[in-house]
RODRENLUM-55212 format. One record per residue (C-alpha): residue number from 1; residue in three letters; y, x, z. Coordinates in nm, 3 decimals. Layout:
REC	i	aa	py	px	pz
REC	NUM	ALA	Y	X	Z
...
***
This chain:
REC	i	aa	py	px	pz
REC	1	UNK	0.000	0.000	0.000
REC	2	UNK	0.339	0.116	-0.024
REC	3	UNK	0.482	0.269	0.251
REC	4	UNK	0.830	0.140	0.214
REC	5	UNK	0.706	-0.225	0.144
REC	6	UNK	0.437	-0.259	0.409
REC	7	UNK	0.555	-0.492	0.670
REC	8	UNK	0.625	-0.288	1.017
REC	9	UNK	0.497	-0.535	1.248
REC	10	UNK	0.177	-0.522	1.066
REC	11	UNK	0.106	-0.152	1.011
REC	12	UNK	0.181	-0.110	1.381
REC	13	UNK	-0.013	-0.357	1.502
REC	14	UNK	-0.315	-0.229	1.247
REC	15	UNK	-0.240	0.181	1.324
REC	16	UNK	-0.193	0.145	1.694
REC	17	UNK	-0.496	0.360	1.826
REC	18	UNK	-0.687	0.575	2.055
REC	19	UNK	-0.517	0.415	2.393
REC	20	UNK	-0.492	0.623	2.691
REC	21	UNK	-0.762	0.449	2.844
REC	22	UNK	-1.034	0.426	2.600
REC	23	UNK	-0.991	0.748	2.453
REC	24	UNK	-1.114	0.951	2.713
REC	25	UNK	-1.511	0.856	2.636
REC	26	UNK	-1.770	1.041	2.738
REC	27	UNK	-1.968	1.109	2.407
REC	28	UNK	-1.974	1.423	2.245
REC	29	UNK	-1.968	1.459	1.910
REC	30	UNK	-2.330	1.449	1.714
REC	31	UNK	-2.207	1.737	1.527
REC	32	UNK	-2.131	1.992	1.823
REC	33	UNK	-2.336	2.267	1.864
REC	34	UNK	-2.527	2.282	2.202
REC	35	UNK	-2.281	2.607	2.285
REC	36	UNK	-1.988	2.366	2.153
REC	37	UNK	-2.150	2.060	2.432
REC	38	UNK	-2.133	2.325	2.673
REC	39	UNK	-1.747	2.292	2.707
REC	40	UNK	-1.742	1.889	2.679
REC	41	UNK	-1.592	1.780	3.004
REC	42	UNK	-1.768	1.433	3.068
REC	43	UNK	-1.521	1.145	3.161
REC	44	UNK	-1.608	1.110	3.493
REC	45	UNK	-1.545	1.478	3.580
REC	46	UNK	-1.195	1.607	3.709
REC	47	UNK	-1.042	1.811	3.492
REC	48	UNK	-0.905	2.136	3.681
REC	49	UNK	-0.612	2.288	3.536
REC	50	UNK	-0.375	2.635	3.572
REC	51	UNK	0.010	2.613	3.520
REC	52	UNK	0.067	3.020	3.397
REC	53	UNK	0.388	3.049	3.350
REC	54	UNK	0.595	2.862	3.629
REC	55	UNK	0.977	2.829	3.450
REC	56	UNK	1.146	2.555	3.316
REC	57	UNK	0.925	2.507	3.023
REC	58	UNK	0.613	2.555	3.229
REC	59	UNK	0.756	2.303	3.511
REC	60	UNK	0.954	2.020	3.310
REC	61	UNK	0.750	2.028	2.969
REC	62	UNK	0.392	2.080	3.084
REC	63	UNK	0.347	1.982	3.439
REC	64	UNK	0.578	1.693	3.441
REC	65	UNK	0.441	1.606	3.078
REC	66	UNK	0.131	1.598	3.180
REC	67	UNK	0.166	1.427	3.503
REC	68	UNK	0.222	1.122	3.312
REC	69	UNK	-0.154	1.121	3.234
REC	70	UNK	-0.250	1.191	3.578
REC	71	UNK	-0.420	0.791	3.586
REC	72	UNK	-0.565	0.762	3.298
REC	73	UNK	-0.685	1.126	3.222
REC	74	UNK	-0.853	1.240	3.607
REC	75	UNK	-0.697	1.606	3.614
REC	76	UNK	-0.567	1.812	3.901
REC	77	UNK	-0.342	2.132	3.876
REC	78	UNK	-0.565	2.359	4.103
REC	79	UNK	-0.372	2.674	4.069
REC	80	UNK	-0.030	2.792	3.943
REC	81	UNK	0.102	3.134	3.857
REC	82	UNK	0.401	3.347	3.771
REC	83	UNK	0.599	3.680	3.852
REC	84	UNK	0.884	3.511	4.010
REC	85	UNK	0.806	3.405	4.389
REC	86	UNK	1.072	3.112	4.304
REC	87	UNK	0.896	2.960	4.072
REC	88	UNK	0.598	2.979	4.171
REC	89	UNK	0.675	2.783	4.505
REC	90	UNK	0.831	2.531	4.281
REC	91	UNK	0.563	2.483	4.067
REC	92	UNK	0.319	2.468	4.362
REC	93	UNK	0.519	2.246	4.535
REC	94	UNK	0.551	1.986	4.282
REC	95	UNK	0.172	2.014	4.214
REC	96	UNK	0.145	1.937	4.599
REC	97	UNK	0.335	1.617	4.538
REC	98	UNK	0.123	1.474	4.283
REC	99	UNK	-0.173	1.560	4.428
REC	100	UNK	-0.162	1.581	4.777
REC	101	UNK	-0.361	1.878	4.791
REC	102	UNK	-0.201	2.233	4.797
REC	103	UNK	-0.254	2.457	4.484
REC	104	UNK	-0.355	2.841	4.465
REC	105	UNK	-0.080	3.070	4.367
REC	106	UNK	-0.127	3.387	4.182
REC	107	UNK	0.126	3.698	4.094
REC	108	UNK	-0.143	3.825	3.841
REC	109	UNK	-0.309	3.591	3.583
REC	110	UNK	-0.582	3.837	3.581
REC	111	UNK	-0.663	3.734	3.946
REC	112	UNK	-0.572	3.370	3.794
REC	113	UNK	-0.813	3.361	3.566
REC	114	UNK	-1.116	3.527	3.772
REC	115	UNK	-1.064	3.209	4.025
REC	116	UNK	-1.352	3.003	4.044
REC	117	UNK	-1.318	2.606	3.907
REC	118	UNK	-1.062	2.640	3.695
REC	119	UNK	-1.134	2.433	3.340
REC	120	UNK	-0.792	2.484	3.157
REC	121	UNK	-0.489	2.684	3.117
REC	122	UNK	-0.127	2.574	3.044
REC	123	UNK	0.079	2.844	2.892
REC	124	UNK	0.424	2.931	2.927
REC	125	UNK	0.544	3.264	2.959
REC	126	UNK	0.809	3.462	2.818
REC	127	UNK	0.733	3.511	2.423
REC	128	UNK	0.616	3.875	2.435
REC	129	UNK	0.344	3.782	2.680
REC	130	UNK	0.205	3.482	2.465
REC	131	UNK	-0.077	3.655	2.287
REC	132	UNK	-0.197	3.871	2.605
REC	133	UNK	-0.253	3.555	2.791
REC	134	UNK	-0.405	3.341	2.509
REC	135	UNK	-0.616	3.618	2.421
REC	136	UNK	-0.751	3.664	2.816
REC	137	UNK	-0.735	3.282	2.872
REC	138	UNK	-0.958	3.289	2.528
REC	139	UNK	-1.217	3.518	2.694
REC	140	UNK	-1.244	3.380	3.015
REC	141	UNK	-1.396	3.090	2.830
REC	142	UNK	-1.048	2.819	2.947
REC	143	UNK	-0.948	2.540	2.758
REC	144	UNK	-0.618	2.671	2.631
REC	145	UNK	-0.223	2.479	2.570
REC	146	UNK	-0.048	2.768	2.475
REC	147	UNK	0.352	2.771	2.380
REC	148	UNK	0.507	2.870	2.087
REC	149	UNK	0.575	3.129	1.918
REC	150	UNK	0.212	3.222	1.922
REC	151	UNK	0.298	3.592	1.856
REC	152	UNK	0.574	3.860	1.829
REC	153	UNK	0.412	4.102	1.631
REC	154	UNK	0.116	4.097	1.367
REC	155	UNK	-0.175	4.304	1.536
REC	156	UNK	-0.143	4.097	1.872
REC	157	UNK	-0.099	3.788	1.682
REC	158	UNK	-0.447	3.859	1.445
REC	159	UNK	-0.656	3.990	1.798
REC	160	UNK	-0.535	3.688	2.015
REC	161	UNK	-0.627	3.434	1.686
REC	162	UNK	-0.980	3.635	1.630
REC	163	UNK	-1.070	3.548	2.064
REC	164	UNK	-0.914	3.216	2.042
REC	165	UNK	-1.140	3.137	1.745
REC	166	UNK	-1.432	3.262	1.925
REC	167	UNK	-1.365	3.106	2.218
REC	168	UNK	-1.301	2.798	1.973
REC	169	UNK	-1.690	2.841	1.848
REC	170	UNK	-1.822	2.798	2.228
REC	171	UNK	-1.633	2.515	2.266
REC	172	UNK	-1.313	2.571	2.436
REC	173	UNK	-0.991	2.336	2.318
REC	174	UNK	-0.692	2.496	2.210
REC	175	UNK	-0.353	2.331	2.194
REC	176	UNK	-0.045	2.536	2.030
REC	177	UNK	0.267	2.387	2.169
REC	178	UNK	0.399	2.258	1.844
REC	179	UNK	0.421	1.878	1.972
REC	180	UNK	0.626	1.759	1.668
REC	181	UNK	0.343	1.653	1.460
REC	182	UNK	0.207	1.446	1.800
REC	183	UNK	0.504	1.166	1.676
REC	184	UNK	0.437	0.876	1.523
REC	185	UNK	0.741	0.880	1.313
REC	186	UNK	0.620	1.275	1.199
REC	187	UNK	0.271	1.119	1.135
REC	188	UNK	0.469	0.859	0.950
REC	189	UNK	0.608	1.097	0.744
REC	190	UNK	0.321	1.306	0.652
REC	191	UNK	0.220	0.983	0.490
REC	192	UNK	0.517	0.873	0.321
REC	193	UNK	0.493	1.230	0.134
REC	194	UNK	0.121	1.177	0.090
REC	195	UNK	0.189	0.883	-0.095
REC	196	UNK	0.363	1.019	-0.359
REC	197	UNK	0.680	0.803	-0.343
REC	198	UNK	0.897	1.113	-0.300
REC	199	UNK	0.795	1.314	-0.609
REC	200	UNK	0.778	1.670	-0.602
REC	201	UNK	0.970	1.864	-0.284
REC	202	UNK	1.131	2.146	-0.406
REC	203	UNK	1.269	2.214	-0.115
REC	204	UNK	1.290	2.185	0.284
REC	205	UNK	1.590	2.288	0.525
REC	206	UNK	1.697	2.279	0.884
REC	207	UNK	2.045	2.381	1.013
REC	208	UNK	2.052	2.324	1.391
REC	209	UNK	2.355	2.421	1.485
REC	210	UNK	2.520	2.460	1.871
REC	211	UNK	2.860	2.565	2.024
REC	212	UNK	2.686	2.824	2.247
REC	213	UNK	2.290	2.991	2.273
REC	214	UNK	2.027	2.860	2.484
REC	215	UNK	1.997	3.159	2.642
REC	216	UNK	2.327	3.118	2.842
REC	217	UNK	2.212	2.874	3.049
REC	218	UNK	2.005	3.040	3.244
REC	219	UNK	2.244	3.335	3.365
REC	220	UNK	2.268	3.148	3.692
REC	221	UNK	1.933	3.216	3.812
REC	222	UNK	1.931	3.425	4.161
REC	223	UNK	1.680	3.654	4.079
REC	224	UNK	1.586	3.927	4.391
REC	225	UNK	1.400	4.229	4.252
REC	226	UNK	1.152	4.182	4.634
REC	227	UNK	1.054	3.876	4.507
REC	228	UNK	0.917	3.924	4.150
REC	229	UNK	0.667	4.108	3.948
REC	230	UNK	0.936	4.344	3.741
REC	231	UNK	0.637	4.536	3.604
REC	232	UNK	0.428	4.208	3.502
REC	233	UNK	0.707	4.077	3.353
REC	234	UNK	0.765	4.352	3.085
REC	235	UNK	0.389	4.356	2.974
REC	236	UNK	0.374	4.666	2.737
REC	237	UNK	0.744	4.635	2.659
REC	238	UNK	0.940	4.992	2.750
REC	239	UNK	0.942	5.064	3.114
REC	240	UNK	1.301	5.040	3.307
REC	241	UNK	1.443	4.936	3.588
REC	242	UNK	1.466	4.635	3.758
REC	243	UNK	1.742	4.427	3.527
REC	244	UNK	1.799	4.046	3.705
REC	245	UNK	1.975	3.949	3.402
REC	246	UNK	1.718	4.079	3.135
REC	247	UNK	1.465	3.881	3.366
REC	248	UNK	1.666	3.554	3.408
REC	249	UNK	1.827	3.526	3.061
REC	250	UNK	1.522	3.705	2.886
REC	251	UNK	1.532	3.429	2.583
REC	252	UNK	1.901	3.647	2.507
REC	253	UNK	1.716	3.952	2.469
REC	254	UNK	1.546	4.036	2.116
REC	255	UNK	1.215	4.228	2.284
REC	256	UNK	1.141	3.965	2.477
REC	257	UNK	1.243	3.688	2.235
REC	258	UNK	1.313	3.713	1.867
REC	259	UNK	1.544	3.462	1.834
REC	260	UNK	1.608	3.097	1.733
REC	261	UNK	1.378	3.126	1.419
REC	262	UNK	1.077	3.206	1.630
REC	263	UNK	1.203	2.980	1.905
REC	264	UNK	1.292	2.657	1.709
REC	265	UNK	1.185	2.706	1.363
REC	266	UNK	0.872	2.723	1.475
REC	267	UNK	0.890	2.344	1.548
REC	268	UNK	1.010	2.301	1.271
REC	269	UNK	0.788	2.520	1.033
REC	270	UNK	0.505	2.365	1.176
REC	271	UNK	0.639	1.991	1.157
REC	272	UNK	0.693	2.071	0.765
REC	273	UNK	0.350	2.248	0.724
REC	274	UNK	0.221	1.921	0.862
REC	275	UNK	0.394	1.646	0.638
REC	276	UNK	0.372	1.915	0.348
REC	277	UNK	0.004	2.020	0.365
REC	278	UNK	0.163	2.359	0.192
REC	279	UNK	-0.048	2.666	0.274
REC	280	UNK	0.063	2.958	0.358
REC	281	UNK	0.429	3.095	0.234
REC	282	UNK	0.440	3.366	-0.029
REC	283	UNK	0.761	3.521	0.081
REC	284	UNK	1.048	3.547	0.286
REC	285	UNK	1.398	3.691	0.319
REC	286	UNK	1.624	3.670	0.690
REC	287	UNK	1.899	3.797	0.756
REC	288	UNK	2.183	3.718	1.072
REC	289	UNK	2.282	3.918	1.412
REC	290	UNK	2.507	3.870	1.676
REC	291	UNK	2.774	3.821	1.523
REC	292	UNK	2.970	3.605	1.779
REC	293	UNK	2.896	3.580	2.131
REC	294	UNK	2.969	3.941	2.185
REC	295	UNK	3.034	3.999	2.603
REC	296	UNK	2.936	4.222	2.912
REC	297	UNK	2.608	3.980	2.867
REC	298	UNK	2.505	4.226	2.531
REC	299	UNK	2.240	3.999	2.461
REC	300	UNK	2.044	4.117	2.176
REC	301	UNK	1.898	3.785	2.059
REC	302	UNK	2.103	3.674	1.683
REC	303	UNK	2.338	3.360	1.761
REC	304	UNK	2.386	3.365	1.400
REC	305	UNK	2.093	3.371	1.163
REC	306	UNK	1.895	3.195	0.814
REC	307	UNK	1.577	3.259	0.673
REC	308	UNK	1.432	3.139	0.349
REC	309	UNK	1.054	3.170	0.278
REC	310	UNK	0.909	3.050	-0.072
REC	311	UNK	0.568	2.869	-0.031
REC	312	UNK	0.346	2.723	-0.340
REC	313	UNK	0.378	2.531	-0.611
REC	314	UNK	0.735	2.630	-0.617
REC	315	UNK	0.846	2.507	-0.311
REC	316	UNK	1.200	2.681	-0.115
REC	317	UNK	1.259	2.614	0.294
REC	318	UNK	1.500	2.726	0.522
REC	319	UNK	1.599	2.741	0.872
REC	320	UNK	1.894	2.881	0.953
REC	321	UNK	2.104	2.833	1.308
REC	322	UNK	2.488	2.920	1.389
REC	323	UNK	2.592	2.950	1.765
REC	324	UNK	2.938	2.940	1.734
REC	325	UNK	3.009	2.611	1.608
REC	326	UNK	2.743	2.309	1.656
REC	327	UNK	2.864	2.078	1.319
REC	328	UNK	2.641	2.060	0.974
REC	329	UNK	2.310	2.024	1.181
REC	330	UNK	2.063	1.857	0.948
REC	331	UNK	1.643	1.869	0.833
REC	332	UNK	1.563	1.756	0.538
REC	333	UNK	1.237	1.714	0.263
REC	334	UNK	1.420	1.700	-0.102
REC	335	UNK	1.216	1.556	-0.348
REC	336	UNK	1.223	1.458	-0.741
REC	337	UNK	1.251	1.064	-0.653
REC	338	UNK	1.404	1.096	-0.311
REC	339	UNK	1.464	1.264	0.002
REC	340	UNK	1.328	1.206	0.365
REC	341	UNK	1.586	1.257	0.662
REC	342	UNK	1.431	1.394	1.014
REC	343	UNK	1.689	1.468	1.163
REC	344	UNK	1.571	1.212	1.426
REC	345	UNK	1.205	1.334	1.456
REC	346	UNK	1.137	1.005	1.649
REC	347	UNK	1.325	0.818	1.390
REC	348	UNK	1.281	0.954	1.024
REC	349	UNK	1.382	0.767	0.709
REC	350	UNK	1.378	0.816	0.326
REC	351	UNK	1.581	0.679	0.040
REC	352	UNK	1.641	0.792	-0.318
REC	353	UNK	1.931	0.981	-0.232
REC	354	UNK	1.971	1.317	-0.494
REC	355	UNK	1.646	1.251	-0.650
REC	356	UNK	1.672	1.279	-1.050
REC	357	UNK	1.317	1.149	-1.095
REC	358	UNK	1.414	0.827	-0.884
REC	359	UNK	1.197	0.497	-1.003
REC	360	UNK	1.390	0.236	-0.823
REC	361	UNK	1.047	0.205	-0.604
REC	362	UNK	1.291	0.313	-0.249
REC	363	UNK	1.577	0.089	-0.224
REC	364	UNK	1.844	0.178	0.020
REC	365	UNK	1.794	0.375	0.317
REC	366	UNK	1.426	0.308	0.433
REC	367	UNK	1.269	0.369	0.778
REC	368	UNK	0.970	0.546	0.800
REC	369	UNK	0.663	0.362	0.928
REC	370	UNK	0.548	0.519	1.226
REC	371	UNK	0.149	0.627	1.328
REC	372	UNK	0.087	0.582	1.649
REC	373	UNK	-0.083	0.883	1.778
REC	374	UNK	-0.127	1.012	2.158
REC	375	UNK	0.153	1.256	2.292
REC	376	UNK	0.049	1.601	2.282
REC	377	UNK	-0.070	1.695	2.624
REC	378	UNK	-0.304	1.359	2.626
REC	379	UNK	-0.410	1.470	2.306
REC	380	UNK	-0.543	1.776	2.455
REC	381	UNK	-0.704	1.615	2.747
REC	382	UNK	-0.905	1.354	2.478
REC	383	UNK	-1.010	1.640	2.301
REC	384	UNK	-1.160	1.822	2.638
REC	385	UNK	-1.371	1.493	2.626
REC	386	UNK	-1.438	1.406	2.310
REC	387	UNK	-1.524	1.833	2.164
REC	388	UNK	-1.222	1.709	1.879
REC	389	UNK	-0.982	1.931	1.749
REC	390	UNK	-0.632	1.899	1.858
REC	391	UNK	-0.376	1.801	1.655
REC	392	UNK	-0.233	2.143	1.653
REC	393	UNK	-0.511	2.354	1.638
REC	394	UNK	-0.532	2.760	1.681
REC	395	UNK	-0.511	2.782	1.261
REC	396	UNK	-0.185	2.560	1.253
REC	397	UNK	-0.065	2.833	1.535
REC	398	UNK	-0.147	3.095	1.341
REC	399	UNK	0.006	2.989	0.977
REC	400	UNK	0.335	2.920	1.193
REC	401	UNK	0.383	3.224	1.331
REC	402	UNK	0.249	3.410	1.053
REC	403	UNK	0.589	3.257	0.919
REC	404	UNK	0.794	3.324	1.152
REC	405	UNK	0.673	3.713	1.221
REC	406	UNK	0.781	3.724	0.791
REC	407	UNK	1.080	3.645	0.874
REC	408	UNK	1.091	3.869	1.191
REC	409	UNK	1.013	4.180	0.974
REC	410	UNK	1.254	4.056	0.773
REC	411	UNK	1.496	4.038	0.984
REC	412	UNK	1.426	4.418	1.145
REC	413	UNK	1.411	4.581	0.820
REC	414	UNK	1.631	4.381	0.589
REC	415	UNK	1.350	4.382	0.344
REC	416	UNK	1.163	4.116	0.167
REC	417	UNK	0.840	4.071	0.293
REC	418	UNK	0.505	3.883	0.196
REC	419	UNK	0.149	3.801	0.336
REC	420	UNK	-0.156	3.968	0.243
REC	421	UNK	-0.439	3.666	0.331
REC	422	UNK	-0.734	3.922	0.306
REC	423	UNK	-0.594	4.208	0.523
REC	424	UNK	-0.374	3.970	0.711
REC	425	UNK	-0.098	4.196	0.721
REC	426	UNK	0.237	4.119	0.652
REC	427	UNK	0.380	4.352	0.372
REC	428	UNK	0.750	4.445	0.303
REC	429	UNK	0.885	4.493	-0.030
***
């Protein structure tokens, strides 16, 4: 049927599945392995789960995302770790709250992850310590959510992928923090491209745009060197002394984070790998720096940067992001017979604006139909149950950040660069 002349009270009522409830059966799969069943957590067994990485995304994304399950989905947070004393209490504390029952806390997530009973990890550390915990969370056998970016540089990002595929054989669920394409207006989307009723995208861009970074709002954390792990904290980054701003602003700071491309074009390359069904991108081009918000701060991170990749079948896309002034925002599909507007991600819509293909099939500005879908941390906690696959899986991590490490390189040596599949290395030109 066509999307844009399907009645929305009727596809909603027909595409409203897997409820909360229901969807956390029991049966496993007929086509698991027995090493795959191994894993299955039956419904009436409590899930227990880790919080690593205890900051605001660890403490206001996952734990209070996931809380809202806490009914229908029978999980506990058992244990909670992270370098900074702070948040760890915090963490702990709100775990308490839920629960009732206090959780373990942990400095080291090597100590973390030798504790007995735990099921699952939650990820959230600082970007440079992403694929040395999915890569020991992948060997200890855990069911894995782990944030994005997956990776900051190549080698780490191909070893972690190779464990959490292994890991992935025995059984253990993997989640990549990429919940974009867990909306049912993204899902909607994905269809409305399927369909054909767009034509042919040439091309996909997002400008997000903001007065100021990210990264300045967390300058006001009282960090005490006594009550962190400095050492933990840089991983295998260059040794130094204790720096409270480096550890409290790290996002401002390009070794620890690489910047609003990795940050939030992830999202977005991910959301437009989803709708697309593209592949992997040939090429890629980035260039930027700090180029405004220049202060006693000297963050590192770009506040001013674009980066254009060319994928298949002809197709351009670009994210680019400007700190100093937050108009001209926009994300956008362009195709031959019309473009698609997600600006909204929870609200998309289409017309036949630019198109010069257009068939007079989309008339006016058209909402997209959403497809109801589960949210992506109940998504997870189905698929513990039911042995599925996610719906961002370890392979939609890794074609993400295989994009955004392109344009990384990019970026670092002002060259072009492109992706060599069978030595999965990323070349530069």
């Amino acid at each position: 049927m066509n999307p844009s002349s399907q009645p929305r009270r009727e596809f909603l009522k027909s595409s409203a599945t897997l409820a909360a409830g229901a969807a956390l059966a029991a049966a496993t799969p007929a086509g698991l392995s027995a090493a795959e069943n191994k894993r299955v957590i039956g419904a009436n067994s409590r899930i227990r789960i880790a919080q690593l990485g205890c900051g605001s995304r660890g403490q206001t994304a996952h734990m209070t995302g996931i809380h809202k399950h806490a009914a229908a989905a029978n999980f506990d947070i058992v244990a909670v770790c992270d370098t900074w004393k702070t948040h760890r209490d915090q963490a702990a504390a709100k775990a308490k709250g839920w629960s009732g029952k206090e959780p373990k806390k942990f400095t080291d997530y090597r100590e973390l992850l030798a504790m007995d009973g735990i099921d699952a990890v939650m990820v959230a550390t600082p970007d440079h310590l992403h694929t040395e915990h999915l890569e020991a969370c992948a060997k200890a056998g855990k069911h894995i959510y782990i944030e994005k970016p997956l990776a900051t540089e190549m080698d780490k990002l191909v070893r972690a992928f190779d464990a959490a595929k292994a890991a992935q054989a025995k059984g253990s669920i993997i989640q990549v923090g990429t919940q974009l394409r867990s909306l049912p207006g993204i899902a909607g989307a994905r269809e409305l491209v399927k369909s054909g009723i767009l034509g042919k995208i040439t091309r996909v861009d997002e400008t997000r745009n903001a007065e100021k970074p990210y990264w300045y709002s967390y300058l006001g954390r009282d960090v005490k060197e006594a009550d962190c792990d400095w050492k933990a904290f840089l991983g295998d980054r260059k040794p130094r002394a204790f720096d409270a701003r480096q550890y409290a602003a790290w996002y401002g700071y390009y070794e620890f984070c690489q910047g609003p491309v990795p940050q939030w074009g992830a999202h977005f390359l991910d959301l437009m790998h989803y709708v697309t069904d593209c592949g992997m991108p040939e090429s890629c081009m980035c260039i930027g720096g700090v180029t405004y918000w220049k202060d006693d701060n000297k963050f590192t991170t770009p506040d001013n940067v674009m980066a254009t990749w060319m994928y298949p079948a002809g197709m351009m896309v670009t994210s680019s992001n400007n700190f100093g002034n937050s108009s001209g925002s926009l994300r956008k599909f362009f195709g031959d017979k019309g473009t698609l507007d997600v600006g909204n991600w929870n609200a998309p819509t289409y017309s036949a604006e630019g198109g010069p293909k257009r068939d007079g099939k989309i008339r006016g500005k058209q909402e997209v139909v959403p497809v109801e879908r589960p949210d992506h941390f109940l998504n997870w906690l189905q698929c513990m149950r039911s042995g599925e696959t996610p719906h961002a899986s370890i392979d939609a991590g890794y074609q993400h950040a295989v994009a955004v490490l392109m344009a990384v390189i990019s970026y670092d040596t002002g060259k072009k660069t492109t992706y060599d599949a069978k030595q999965r290395k990323i070349l530069t030109a």
